[in-house]
C-alpha beads as a LAMMPS data file, in Angstrom:
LAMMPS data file: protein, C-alpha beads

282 atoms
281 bonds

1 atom types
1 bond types

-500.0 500.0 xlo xhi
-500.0 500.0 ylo yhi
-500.0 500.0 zlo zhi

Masses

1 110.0

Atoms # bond

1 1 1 -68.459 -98.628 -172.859
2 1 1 -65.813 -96.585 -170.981
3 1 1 -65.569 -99.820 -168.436
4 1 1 -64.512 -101.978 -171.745
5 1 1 -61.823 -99.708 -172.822
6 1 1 -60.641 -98.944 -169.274
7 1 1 -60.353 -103.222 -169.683
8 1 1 -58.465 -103.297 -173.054
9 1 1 -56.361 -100.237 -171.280
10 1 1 -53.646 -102.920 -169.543
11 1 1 -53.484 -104.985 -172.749
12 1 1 -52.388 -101.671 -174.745
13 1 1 -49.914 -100.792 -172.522
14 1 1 -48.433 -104.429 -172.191
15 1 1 -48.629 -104.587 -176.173
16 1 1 -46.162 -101.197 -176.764
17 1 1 -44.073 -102.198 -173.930
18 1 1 -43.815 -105.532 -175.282
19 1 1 -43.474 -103.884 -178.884
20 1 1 -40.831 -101.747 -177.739
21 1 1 -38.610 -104.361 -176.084
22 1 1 -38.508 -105.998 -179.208
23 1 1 -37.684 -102.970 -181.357
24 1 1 -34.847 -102.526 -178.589
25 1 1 -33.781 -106.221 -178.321
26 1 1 -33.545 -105.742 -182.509
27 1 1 -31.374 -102.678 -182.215
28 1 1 -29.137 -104.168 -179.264
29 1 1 -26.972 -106.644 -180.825
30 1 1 -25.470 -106.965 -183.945
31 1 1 -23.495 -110.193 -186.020
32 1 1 -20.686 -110.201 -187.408
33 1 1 -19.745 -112.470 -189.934
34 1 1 -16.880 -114.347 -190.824
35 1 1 -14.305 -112.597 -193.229
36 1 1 -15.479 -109.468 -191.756
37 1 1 -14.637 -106.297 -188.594
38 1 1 -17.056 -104.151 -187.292
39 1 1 -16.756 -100.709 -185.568
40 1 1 -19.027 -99.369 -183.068
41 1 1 -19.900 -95.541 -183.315
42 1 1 -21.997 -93.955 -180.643
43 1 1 -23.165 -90.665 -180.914
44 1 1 -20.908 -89.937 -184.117
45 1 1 -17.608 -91.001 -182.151
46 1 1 -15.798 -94.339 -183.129
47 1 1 -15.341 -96.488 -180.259
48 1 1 -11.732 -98.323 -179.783
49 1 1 -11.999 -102.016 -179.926
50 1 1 -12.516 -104.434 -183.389
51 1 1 -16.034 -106.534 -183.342
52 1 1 -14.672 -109.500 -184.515
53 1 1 -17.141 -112.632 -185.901
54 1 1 -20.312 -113.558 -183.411
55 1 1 -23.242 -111.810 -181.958
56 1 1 -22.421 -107.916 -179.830
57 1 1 -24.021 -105.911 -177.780
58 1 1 -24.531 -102.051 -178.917
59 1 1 -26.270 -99.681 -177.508
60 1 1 -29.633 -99.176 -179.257
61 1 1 -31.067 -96.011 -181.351
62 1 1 -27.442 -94.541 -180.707
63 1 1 -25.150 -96.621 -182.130
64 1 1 -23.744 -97.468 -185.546
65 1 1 -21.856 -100.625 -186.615
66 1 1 -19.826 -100.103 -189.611
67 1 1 -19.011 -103.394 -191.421
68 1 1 -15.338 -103.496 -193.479
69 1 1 -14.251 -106.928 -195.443
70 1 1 -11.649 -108.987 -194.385
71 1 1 -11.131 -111.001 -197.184
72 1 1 -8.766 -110.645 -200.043
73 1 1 -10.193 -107.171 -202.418
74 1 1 -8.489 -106.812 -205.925
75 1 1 -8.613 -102.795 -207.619
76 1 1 -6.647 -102.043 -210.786
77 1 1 -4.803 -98.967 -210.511
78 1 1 -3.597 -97.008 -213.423
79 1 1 0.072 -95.012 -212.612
80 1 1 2.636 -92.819 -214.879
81 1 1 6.196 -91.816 -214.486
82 1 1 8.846 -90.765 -215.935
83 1 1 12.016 -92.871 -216.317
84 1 1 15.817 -92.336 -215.656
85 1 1 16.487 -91.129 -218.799
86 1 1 13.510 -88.862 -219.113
87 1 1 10.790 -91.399 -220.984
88 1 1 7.219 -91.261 -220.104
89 1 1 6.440 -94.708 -219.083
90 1 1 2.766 -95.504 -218.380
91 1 1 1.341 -98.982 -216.400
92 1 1 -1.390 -100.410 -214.968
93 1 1 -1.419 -102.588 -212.001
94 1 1 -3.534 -104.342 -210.460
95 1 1 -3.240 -104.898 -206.305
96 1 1 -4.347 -107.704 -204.190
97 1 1 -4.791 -106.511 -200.802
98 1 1 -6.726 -106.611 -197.499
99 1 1 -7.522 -104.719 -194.333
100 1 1 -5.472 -104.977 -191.334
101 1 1 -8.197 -106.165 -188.561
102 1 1 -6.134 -104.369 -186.042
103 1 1 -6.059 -101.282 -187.765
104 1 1 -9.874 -101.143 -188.874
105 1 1 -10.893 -98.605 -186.000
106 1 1 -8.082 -96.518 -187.516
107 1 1 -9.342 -97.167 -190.726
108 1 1 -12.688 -96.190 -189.959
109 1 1 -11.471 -92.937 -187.919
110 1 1 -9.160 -91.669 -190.636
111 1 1 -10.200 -93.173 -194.297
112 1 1 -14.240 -94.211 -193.926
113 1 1 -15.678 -96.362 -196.609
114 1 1 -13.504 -98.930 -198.676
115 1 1 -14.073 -96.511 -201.664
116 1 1 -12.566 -93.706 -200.030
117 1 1 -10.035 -96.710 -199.288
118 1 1 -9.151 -96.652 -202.634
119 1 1 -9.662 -93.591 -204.317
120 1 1 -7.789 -91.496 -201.456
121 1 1 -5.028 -93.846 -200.420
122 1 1 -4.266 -97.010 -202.645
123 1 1 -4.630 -94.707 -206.073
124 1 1 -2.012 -92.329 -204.742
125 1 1 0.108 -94.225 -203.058
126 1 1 0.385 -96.480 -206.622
127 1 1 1.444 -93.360 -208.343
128 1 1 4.103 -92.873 -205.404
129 1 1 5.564 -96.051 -205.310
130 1 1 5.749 -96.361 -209.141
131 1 1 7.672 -93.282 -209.749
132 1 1 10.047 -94.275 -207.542
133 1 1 10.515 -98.002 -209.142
134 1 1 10.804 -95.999 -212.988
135 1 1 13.087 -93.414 -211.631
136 1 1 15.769 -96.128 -210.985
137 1 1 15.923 -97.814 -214.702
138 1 1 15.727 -96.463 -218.364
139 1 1 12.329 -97.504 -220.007
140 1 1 14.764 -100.289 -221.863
141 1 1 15.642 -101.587 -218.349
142 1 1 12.121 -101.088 -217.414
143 1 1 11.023 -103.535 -220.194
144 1 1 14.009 -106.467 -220.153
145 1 1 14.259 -106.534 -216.170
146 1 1 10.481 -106.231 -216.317
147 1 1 10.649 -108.343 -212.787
148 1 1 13.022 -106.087 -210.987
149 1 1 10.455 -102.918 -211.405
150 1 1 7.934 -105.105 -209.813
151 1 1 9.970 -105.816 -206.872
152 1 1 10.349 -101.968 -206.253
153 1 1 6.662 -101.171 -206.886
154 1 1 5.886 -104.161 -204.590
155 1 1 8.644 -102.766 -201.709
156 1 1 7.724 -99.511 -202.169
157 1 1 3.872 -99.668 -201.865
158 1 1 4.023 -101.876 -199.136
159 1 1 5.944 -99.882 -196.655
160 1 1 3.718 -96.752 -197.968
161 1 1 0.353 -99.007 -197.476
162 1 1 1.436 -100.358 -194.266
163 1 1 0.725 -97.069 -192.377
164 1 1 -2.620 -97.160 -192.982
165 1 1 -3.588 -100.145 -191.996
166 1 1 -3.677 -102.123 -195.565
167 1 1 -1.781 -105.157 -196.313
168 1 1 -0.644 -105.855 -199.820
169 1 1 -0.333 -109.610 -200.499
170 1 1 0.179 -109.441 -204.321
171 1 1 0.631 -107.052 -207.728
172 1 1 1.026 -107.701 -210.801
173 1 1 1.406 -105.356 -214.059
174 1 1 -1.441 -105.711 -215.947
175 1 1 -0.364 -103.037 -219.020
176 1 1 3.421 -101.599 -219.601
177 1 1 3.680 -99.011 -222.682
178 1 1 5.722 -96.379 -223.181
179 1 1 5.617 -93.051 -225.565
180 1 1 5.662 -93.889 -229.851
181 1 1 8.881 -91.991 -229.691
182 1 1 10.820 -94.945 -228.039
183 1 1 8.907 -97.488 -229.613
184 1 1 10.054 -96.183 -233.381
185 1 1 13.732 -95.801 -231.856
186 1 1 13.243 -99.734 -229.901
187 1 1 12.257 -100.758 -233.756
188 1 1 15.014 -98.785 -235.531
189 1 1 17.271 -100.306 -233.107
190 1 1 15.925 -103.656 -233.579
191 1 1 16.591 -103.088 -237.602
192 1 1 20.191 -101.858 -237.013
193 1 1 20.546 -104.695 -234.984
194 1 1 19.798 -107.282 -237.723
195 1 1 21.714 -105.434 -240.462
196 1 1 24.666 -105.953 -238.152
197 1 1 24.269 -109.457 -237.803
198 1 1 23.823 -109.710 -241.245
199 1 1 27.038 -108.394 -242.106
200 1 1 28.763 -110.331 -239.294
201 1 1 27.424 -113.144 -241.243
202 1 1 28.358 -112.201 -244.510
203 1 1 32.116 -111.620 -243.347
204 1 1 31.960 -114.596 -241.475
205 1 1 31.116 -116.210 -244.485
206 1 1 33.794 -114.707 -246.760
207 1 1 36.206 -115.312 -244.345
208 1 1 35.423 -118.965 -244.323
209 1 1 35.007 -118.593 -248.198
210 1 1 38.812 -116.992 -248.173
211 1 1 40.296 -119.746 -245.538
212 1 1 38.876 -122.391 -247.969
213 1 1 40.739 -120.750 -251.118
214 1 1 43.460 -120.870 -249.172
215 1 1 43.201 -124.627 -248.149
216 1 1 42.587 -125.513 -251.567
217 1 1 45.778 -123.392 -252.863
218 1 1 48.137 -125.306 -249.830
219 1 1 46.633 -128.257 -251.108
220 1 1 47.449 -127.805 -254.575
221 1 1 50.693 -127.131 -253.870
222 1 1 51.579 -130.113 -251.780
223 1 1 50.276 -131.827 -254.500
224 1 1 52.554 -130.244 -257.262
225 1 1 55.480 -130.530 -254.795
226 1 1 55.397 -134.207 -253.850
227 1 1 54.770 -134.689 -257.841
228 1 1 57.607 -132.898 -258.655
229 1 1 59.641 -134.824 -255.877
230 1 1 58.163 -138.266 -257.266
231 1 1 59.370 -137.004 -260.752
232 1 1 63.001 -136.186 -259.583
233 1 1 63.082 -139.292 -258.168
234 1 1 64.028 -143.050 -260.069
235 1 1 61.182 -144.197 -262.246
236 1 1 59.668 -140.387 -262.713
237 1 1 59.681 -140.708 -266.445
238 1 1 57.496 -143.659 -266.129
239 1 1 54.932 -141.994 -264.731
240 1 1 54.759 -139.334 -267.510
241 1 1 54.832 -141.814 -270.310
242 1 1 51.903 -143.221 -268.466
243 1 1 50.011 -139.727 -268.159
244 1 1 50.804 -139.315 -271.709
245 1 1 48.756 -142.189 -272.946
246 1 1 45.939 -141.182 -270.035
247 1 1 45.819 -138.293 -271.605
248 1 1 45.365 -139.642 -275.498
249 1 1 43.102 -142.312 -273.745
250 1 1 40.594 -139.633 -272.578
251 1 1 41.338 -137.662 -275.698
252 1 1 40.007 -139.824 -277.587
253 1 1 42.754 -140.022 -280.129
254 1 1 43.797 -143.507 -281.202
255 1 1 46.009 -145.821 -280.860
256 1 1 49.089 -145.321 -282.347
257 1 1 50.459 -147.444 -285.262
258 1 1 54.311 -147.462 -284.558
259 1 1 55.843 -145.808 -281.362
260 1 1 58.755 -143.650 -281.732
261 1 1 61.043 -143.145 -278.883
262 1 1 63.781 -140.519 -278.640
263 1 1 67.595 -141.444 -277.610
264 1 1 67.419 -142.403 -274.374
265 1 1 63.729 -143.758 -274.217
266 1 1 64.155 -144.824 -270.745
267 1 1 64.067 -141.212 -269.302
268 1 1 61.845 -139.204 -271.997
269 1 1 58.253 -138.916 -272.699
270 1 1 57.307 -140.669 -275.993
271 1 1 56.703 -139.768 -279.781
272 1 1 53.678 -140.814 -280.774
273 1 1 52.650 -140.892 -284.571
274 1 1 49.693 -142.432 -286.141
275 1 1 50.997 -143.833 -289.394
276 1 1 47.526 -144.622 -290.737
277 1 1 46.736 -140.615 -290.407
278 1 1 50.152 -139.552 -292.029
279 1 1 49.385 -142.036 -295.238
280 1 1 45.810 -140.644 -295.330
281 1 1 46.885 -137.365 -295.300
282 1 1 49.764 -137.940 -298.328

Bonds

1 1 1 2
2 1 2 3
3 1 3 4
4 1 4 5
5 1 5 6
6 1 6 7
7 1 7 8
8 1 8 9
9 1 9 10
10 1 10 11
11 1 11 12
12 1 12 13
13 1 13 14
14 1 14 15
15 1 15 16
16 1 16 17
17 1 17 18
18 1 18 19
19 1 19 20
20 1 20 21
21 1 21 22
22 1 22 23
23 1 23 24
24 1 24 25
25 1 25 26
26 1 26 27
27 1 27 28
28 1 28 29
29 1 29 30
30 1 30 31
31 1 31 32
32 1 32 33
33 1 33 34
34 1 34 35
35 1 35 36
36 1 36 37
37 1 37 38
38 1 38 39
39 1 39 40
40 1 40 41
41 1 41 42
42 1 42 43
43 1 43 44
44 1 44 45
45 1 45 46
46 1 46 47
47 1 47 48
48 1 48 49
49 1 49 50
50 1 50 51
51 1 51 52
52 1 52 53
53 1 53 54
54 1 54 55
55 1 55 56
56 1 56 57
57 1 57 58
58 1 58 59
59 1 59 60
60 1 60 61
61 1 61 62
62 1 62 63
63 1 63 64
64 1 64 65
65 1 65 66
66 1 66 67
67 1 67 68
68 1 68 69
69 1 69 70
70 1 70 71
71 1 71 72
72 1 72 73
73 1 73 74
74 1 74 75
75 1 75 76
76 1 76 77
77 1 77 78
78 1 78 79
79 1 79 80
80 1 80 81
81 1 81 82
82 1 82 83
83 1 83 84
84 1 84 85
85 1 85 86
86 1 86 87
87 1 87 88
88 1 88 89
89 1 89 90
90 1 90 91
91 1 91 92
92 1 92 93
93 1 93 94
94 1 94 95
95 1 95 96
96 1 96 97
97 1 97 98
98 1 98 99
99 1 99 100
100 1 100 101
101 1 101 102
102 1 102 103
103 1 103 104
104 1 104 105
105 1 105 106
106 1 106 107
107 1 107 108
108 1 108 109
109 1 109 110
110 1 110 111
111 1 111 112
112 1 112 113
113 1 113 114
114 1 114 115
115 1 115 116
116 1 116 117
117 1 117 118
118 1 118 119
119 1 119 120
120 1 120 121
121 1 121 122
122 1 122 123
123 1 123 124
124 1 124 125
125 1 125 126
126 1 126 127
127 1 127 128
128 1 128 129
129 1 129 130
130 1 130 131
131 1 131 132
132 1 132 133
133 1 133 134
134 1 134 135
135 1 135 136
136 1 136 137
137 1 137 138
138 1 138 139
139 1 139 140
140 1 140 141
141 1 141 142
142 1 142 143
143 1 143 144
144 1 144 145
145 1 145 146
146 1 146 147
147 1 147 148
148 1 148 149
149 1 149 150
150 1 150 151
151 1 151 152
152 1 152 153
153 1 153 154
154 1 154 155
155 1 155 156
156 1 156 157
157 1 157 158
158 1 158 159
159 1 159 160
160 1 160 161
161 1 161 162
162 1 162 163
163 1 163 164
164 1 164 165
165 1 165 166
166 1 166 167
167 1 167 168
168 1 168 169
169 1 169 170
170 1 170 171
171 1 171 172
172 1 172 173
173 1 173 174
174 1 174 175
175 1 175 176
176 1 176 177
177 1 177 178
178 1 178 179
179 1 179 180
180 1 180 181
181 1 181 182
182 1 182 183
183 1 183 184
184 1 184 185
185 1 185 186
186 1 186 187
187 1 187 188
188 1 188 189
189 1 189 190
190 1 190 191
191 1 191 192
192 1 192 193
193 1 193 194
194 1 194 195
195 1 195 196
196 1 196 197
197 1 197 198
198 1 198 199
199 1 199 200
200 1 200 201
201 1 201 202
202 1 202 203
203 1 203 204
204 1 204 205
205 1 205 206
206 1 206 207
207 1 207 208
208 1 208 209
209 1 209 210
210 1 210 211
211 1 211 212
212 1 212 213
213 1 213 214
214 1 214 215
215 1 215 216
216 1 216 217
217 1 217 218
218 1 218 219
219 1 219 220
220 1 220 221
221 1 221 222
222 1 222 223
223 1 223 224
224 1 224 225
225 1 225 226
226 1 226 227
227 1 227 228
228 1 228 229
229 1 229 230
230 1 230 231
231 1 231 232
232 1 232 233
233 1 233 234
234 1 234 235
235 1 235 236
236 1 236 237
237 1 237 238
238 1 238 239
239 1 239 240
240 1 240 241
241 1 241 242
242 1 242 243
243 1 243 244
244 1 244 245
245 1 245 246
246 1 246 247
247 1 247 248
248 1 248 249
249 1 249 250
250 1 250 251
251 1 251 252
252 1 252 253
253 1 253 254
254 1 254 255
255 1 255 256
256 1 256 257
257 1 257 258
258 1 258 259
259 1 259 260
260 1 260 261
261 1 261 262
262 1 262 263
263 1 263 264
264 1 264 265
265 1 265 266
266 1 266 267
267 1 267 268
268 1 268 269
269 1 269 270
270 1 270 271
271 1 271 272
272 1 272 273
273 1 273 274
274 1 274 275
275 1 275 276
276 1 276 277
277 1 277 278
278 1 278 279
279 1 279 280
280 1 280 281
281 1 281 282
């Protein structure tokens, strides 16, 4: 009995040793995949030097490999400030960014975890940078050169972000309000606004109302003047003798019976009498 287990003795011993090279070939590399960094700590202490994509060594039991994402990460970061003229002005942005693969090691020595990443440095730094974008504008600027407070924020975060090893490739401003104070005054402005453009129309209008009164007043007084010089001229009478008779025309009188002219019927309007009337009438 104690010859067979003295046999199955080597076999033990080959099995943990074999065992145990695996468990240490297992804890000896590590992979990296693409769109990612690692960083090597051994005994607690970050070692300098990125893992980039593929298979590397590490020393087993020891080590830790901390993985960070390379690719692009999106957060939406809430900020307030106050603007030039002293008007709270809230917004929400939301920030495209990505981890310097430099940097990571830094990263990793100084900020830890993506989280911390964000909560820590990003959220802060968003408050920062925004303040400084409102502080340059009144809230009206704020919200008609809507583009030129992004450029700020964008100029602003970036050199603040930059120092810490985090790129910023893109914001944009997801939510812009400001206090129910301005927005009654934006709306009683915006009322005041259209009253006066009403009454810009209005004396606009009478003006043009006016200018046509006066048009029509020139124009009848042309009209009266070249009559009166047609009249003063040879042949005027004729042309009242023939407005005369227009005039009985469209009157609807008749016809005379006899025509009467005065002395000098050549150059006076005529006497008209209905005969047939006067007999009637005696």
């Amino acid at each position: 009995m104690k010859n067979q287990q003295f046999a199955n003795l080597p076999s033990t011993i080959i099995g943990i040793i074999a065992a145990t090279l695996i468990v240490l070939g297992l804890n000896s590399f590590v992979i990296i995949n693409p769109g990612q960094a690692g960083v090597i700590s051994v005994l607690g202490k970050a070692r300098d030097g990125v893992l980039t994509e593929g298979i590397h060594i590490k020393p087993p039991f020891i080590s830790v490999i901390d993985v960070y994402d390379l690719t692009v990460q999106k957060f939406e970061v809430p900020a307030e400030s106050s603007t030039k003229d002293l008007q709270n002005l809230t917004a929400r942005f939301a920030i495209n960014f990505r981890l310097d693969p430099i940097q990571v090691v830094q990263v990793r020595r100084k900020q830890g975890t993506l989280e911390n990443i964000v909560s820590k440095i990003i959220a802060p730094q968003t408050q920062e940078a925004f303040k400084i974008a409102a502080a340059r504008r009144t809230v009206e600027e704020a919200i008609t050169k809507r583009s030129e407070l992004k450029e700020d924020f964008d100029t602003a975060l970036g050199n603040r972000l930059d120092k810490y090893g985090i790129i910023v490739l893109d914001t944009s401003v997801v939510d812009l309000t400001f206090s129910p104070e301005f927005a009654r005054a934006v709306e009683e402005k915006q009322i005041a606004e259209q009253r006066a453009q009403r009454a810009v129309y209005i004396a606009r209008e009478a003006e043009q109302e006016a200018q046509a009164d006066i048009n029509r007043a020139k124009g009848k007084a042309e009209a009266q003047r070249l009559l009166a010089e047609t009249l003063k001229a040879q042949g005027g009478q004729l042309v009242l003798q023939k407005e005369a008779i227009e005039a009985w025309k469209t009157g609807g009188a008749q016809m005379p019976n006899v025509l009467v002219m005065g002395e000098g019927s050549q150059g006076s309007i005529p006497f008209i009498f209905n005969l047939g009337k006067m007999s009637n009438q005696s």
